[in-house]
FIDRENPA-147552 format. One record per residue: x, y, z of N, C-alpha, C in turn; residue in three letters. Coordinates in steps of 0.001 Angstrom, whole numbers, plus 500000, padded with zeros to 6 digits. Layout:
BEGIN
XYZXYZXYZAla/...
END
This chain:
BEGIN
893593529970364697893277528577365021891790528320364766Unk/891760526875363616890258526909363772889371526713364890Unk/888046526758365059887307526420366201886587524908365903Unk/886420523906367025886144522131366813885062522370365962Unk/883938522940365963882994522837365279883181522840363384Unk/884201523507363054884628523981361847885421523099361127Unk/885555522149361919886214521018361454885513519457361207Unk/884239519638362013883240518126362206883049518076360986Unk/882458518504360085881788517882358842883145517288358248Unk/884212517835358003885091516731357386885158515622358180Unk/885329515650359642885843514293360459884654513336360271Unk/883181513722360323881905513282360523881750511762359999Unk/882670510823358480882542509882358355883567508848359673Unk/884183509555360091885366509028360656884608509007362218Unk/883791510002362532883422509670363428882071508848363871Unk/881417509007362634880479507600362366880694506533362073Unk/882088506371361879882537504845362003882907504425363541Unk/882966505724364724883852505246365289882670505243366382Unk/881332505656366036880288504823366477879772503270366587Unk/879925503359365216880008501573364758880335501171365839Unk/881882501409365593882852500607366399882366500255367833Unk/882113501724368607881289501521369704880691500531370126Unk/879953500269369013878394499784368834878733498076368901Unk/879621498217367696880415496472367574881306495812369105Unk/881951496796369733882458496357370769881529496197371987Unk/880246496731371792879626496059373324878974495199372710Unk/878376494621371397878293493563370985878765492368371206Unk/880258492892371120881183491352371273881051490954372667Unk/881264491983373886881163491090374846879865491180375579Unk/878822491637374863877772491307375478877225489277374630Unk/878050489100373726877974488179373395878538487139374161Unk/879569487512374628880630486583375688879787486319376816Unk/879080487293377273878672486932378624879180487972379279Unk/879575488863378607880175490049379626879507491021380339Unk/879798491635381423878542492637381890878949494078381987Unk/878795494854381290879560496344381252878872497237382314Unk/879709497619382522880126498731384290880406499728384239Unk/880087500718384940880890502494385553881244502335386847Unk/882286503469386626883256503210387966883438505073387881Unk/883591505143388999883994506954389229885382507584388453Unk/885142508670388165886672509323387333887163509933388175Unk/886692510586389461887053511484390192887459510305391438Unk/888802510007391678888958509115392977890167509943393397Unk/890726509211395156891282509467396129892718508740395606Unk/892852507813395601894115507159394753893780507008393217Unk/894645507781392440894430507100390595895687506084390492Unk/896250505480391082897376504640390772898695504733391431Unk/899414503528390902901009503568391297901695503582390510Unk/901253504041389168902311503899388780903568504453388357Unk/904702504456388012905755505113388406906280506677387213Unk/905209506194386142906083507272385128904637507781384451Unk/903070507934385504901876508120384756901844509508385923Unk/900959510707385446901098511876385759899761512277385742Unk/899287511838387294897892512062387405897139513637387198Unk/896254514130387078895431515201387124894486515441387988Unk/894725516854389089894328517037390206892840517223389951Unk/891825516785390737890714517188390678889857517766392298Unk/890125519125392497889787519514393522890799518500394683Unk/890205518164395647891047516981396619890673515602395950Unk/890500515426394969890484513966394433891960514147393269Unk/891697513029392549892506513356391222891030512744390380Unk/891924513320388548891080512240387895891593511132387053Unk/890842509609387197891783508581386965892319508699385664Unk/893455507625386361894531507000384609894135506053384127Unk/893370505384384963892725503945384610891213503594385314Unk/890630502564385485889356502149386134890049501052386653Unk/891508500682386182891618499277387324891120498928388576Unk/891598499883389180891286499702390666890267499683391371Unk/888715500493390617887711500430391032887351498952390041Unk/887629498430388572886932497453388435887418495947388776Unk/888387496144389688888856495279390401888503494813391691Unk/888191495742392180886731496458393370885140495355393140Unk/885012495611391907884144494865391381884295493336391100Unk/884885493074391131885637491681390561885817491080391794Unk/886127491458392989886352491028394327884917490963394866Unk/883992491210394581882822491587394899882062490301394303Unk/882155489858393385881843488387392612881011489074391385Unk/881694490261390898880788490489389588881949490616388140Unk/881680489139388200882615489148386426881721488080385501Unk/882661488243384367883842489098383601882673490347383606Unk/883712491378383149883144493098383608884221493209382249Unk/883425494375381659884243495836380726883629496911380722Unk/884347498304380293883951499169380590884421499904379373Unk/883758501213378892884250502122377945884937503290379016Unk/885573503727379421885965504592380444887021505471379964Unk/885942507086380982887014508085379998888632507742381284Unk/889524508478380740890960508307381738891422509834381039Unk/892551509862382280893109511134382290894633511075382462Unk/895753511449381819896755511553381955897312512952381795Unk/898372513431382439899090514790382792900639514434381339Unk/900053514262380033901423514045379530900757514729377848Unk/902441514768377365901637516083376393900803515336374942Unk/899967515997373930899525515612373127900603514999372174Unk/899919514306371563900902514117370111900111513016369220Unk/900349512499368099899416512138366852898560510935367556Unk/899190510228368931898121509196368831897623509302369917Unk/898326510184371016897984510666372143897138511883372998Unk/895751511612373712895142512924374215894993512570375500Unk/895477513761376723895831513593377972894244513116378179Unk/893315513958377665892132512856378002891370511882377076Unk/891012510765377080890426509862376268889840508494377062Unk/889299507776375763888952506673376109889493505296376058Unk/889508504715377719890147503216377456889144502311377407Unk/889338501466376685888466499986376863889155498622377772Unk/888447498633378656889214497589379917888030496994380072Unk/888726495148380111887685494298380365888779493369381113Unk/888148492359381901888599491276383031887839489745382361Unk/888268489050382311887688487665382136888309486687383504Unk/887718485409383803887955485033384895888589483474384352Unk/889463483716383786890677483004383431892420483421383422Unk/893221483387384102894411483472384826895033482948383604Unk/894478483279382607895651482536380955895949483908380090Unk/896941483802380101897463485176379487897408484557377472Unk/897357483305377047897543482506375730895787483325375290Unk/895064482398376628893316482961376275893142484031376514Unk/893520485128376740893635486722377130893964486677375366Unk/895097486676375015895701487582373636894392486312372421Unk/894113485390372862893147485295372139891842485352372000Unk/891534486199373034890184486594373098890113488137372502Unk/891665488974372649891641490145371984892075490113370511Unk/892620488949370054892260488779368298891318488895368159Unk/890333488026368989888904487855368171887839488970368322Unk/888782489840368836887858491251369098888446492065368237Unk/889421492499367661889842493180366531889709492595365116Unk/889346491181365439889059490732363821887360490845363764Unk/886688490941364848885303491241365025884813492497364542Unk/885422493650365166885578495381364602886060495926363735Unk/887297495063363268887952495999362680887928495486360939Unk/888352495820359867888426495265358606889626494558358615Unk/889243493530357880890914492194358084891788492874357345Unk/892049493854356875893384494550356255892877495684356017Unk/894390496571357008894007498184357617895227498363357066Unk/895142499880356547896289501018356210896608501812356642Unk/897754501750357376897939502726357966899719503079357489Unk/899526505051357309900909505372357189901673504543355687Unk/900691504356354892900864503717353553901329502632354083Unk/901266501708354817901618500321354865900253499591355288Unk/900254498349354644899055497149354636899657496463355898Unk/898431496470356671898763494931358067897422494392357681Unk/897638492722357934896828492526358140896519491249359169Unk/895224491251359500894685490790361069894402489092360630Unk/894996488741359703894735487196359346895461486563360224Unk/896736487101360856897898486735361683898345487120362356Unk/898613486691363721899154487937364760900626487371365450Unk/901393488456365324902927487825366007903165487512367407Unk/903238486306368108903723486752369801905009486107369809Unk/906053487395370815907116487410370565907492487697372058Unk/908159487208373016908621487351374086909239488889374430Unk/909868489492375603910614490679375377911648490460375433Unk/912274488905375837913832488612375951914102488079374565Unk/913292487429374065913157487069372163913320488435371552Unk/912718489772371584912873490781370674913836491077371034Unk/914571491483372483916122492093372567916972491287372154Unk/916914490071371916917748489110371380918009489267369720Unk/916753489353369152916412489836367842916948491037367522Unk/916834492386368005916644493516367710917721494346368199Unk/917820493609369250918848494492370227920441493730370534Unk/920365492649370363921293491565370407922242491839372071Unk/921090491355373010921067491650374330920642490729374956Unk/920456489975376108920387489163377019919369490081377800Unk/918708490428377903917723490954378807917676490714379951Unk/916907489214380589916932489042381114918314488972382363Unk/919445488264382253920565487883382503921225489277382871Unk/920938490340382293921646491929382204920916492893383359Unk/919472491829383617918668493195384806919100493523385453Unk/918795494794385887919611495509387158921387496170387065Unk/921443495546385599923208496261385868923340496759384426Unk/922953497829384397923137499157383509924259498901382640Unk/925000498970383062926475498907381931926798497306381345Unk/926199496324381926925856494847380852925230495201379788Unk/924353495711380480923405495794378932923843496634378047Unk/924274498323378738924497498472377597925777498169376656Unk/926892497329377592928166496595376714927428495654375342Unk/925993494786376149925758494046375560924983494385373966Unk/924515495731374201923629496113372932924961496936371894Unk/925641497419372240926738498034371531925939499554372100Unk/925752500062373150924912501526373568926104502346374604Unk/926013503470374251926619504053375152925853504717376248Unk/926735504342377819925204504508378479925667505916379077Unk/924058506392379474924213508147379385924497508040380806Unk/924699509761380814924855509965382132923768509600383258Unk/923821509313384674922769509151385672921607507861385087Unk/922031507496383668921049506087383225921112505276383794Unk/920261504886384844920016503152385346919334502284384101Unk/919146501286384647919421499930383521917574500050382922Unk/917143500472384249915451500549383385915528501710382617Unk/916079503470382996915938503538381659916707503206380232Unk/917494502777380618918444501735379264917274500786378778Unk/916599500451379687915527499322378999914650499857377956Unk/914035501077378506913101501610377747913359502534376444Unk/915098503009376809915638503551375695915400502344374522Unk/916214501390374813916372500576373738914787499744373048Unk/913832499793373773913080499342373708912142500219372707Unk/912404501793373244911910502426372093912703502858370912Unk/913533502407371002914743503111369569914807501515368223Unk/914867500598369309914811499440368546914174498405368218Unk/913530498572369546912475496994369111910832497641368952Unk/910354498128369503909219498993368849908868499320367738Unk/910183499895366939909821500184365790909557498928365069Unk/910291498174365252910352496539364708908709496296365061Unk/907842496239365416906389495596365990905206495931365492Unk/904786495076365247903552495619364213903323495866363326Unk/904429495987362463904741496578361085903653496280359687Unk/903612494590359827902900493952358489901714493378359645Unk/901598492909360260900807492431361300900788492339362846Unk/899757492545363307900056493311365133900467491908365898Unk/901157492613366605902312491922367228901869491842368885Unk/901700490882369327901985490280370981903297490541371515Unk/903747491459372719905259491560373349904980491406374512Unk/905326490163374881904872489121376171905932488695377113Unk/905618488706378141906924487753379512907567489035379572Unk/907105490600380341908010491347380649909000490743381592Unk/910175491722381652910793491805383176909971491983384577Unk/909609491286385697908902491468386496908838492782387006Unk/910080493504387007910042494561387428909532495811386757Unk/908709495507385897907950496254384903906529495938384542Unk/906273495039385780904724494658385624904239494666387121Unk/904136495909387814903710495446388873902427495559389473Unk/901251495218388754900509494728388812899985492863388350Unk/901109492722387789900972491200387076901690490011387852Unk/901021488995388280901745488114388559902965487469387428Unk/903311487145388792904632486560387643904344484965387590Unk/905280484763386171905375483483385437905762482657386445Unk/904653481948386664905008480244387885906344479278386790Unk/906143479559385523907415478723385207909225479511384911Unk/908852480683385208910273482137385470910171482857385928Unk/910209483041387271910004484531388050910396485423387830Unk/911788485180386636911858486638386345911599487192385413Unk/910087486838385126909599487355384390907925487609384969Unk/906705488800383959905630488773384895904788488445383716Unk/903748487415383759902536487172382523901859488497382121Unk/902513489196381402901708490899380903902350490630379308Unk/901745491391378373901632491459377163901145492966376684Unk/901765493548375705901500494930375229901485494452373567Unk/900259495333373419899953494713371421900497495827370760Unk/900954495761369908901219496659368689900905496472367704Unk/900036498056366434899511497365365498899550499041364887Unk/900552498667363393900283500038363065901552501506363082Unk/902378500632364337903134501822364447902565502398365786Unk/901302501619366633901235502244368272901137501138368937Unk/901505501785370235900843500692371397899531500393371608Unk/898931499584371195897138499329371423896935498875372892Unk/897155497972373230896737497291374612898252497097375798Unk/897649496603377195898730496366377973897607495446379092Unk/898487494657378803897527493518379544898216492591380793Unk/897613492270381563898019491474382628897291489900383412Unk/897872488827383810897780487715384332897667488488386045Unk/896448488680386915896110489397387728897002489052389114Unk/897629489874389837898671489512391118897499489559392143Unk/897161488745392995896256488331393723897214488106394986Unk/897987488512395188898427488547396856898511489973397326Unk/897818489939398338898051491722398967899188492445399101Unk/899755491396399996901407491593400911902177491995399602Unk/902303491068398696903489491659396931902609492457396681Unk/901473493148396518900922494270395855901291495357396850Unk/901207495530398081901685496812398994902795497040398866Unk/903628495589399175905152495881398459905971496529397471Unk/905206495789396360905309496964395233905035498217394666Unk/903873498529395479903363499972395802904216500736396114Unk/905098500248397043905946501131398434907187501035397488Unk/907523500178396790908916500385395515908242501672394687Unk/907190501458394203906945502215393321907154503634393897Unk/906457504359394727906220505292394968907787505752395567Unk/908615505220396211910123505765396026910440505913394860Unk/910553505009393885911090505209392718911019506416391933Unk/909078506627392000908787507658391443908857509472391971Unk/909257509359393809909767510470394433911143510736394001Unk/911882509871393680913543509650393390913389510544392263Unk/912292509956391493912508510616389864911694512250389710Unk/910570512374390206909902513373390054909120514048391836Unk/908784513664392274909373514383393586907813514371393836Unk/907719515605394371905912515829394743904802515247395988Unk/903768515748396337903286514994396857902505513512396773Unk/902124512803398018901400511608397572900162511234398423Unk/899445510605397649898009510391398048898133509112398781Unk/896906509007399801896808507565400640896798506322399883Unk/897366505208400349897405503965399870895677503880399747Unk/895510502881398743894176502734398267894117501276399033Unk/893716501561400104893323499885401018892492499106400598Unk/891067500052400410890480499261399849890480498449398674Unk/891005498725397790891603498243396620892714496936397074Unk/893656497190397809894214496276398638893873495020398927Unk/892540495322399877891699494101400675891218493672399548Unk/890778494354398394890088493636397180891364492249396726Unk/892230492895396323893174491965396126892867490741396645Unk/893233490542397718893246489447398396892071488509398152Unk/890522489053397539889646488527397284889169488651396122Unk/890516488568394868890530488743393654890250487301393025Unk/889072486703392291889028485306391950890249485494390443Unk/890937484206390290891728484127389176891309484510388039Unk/892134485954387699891238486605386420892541486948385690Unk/892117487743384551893286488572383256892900489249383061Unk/893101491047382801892803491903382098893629492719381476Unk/892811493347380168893440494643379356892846495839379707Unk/894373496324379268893686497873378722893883498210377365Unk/892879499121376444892957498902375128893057500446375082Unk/893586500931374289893245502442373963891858502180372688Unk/890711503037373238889974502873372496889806504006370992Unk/890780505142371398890522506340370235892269505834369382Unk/892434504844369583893260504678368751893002503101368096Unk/891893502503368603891386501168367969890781501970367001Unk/890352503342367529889150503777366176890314504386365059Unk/891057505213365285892604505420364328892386504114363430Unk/892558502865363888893205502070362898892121501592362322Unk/890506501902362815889068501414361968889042502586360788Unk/889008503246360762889142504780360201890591504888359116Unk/891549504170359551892575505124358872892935506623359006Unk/892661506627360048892853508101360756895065508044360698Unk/895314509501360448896904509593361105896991510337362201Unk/895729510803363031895814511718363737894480511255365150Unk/894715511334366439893863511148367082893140511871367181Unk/893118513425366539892325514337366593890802514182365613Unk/891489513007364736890345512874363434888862512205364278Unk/889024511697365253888221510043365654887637510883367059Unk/888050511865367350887480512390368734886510513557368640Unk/885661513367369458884442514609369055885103516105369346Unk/885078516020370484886156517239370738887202517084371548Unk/888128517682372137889342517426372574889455518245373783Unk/889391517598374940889439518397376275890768519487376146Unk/
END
């Protein structure tokens, strides 16, 4: 096996672009008015969420995200905020994925999920070159698709989504799927979601997949004009998931709530111990001014500046 060093001089243009990039993204929102922040990696709660696989750090863990501390911040009266922040996940490598890396998360103090996905066009047409190759196919950033998730299963999957939640064997009558053994209907969701409509996204130009199922956004308020649905959006561009974004849930009481779903769900599925509710984070809630934020994978914004096929190309070294 080679050793990282033995490999930099080939990566070295790839990773001087992915300086640039750096360089171009605190540009943009230091242009906005934005104010960039650190938040701790080593915390007491890293999250709720149900299928992310934190990493122990002594009696802390280390985070999956900065949400919760830059939300902390945001309750505090200091916005819009972004951050370059390293994160940590317990899940295995693979071409676009490293259990450790960098996210780019920023908050603006607008509750519009329309001005959210268009404030992150104008940040990839800012960084990136208006027509990227990736995997021998041309996209390009002149145009971007937004497409509902009950519109793509309708499209792709020829499914009722919505109308089918919660009952496993609708849906899968409705997709033509045979449903597996012990499969509940969410993972039927995510099966189909990755077998069929995923691949469909992003292909010629990156794609907006907007109005989840509420029960798959629980951090996001939900749509005042369909509750059953939550204002969150996930971009695709390329053949990956780039961003996952949310219209901010600002009531405490539905955020503990959903906490306390979550964390059964995720004992049901994988078992283990659990860390204290993050209160403070909690009380923040409640004194959350009307905001939106993403999360961006940032070593895979640099993948698609680069033309990288590998996340290994764009990273200095690899924890």
């Amino acid at each position: 096996m080679s050793q990282p060093w033995e490999t930099l001089a080939d990566r070295m243009p790839m990773l001087r672009r992915r300086m640039l990039l750096t360089q171009a993204v605190r540009s943009f929102f230091a242009a906005r008015g934005y104010m960039e922040v650190e938040t701790p990696y080593a915390v007491v709660a890293p999250g709720e969420e149900v299928h992310l696989r934190a990493v122990p750090a002594g009696d802390k863990y280390l985070n999956t995200s900065p949400e919760f501390a830059m939300k902390k911040l945001l309750a505090g009266g200091c916005g819009p905020i972004f951050q370059l922040a390293r994160v940590w996940r317990d899940e295995p490598r693979s071409f676009s994925h490293a259990p450790e890396f960098t996210m780019l998360e920023w908050y603006n103090l607008r509750p519009d999920l329309t001005a959210l996905m268009d404030e992150t066009e104008a940040l990839l047409r800012a960084v990136l070159p208006p027509v990227l190759v990736r995997n021998g196919r041309t996209i390009s950033l002149q145009d971007f698709e937004r497409i509902t998730v009950a519109e793509a299963f309708f499209r792709y999957v020829g499914a009722d989504v919505l109308a089918t939640e919660g009952d496993a064997p609708a849906l899968a009558a409705a997709a033509g799927a045979k449903l597996r053994e012990s499969e509940g209907w969410e993972d039927l969701f995510f099966r189909l979601l990755l077998e069929r409509v995923e691949p469909e996204l992003g292909r010629e130009r990156p794609c907006f997949l907007t109005h989840w199922p509420a029960s798959q956004a629980a951090l996001a308020r939900r749509d005042p004009a369909d509750p059953r649905v939550a204002e969150r959006f996930e971009l695709f561009c390329g053949g990956m998931e780039l961003a996952n974004a949310f219209v901010e849930l600002t009531d405490a009481a539905e955020q503990r709530a959903r906490f306390l779903e979550d964390r059964a769900r995720r004992h049901a599925l994988y078992g283990g111990e659990d860390w204290a509710l993050d209160e403070a984070f909690l009380a923040a809630v409640d004194r959350l001014p009307p905001c939106a934020g993403i999360a961006l994978g940032f070593d895979r914004l640099a993948m698609l500046a680069c033309g990288a096929s590998r996340i290994s190309d764009v990273m200095w070294l690899q924890g």
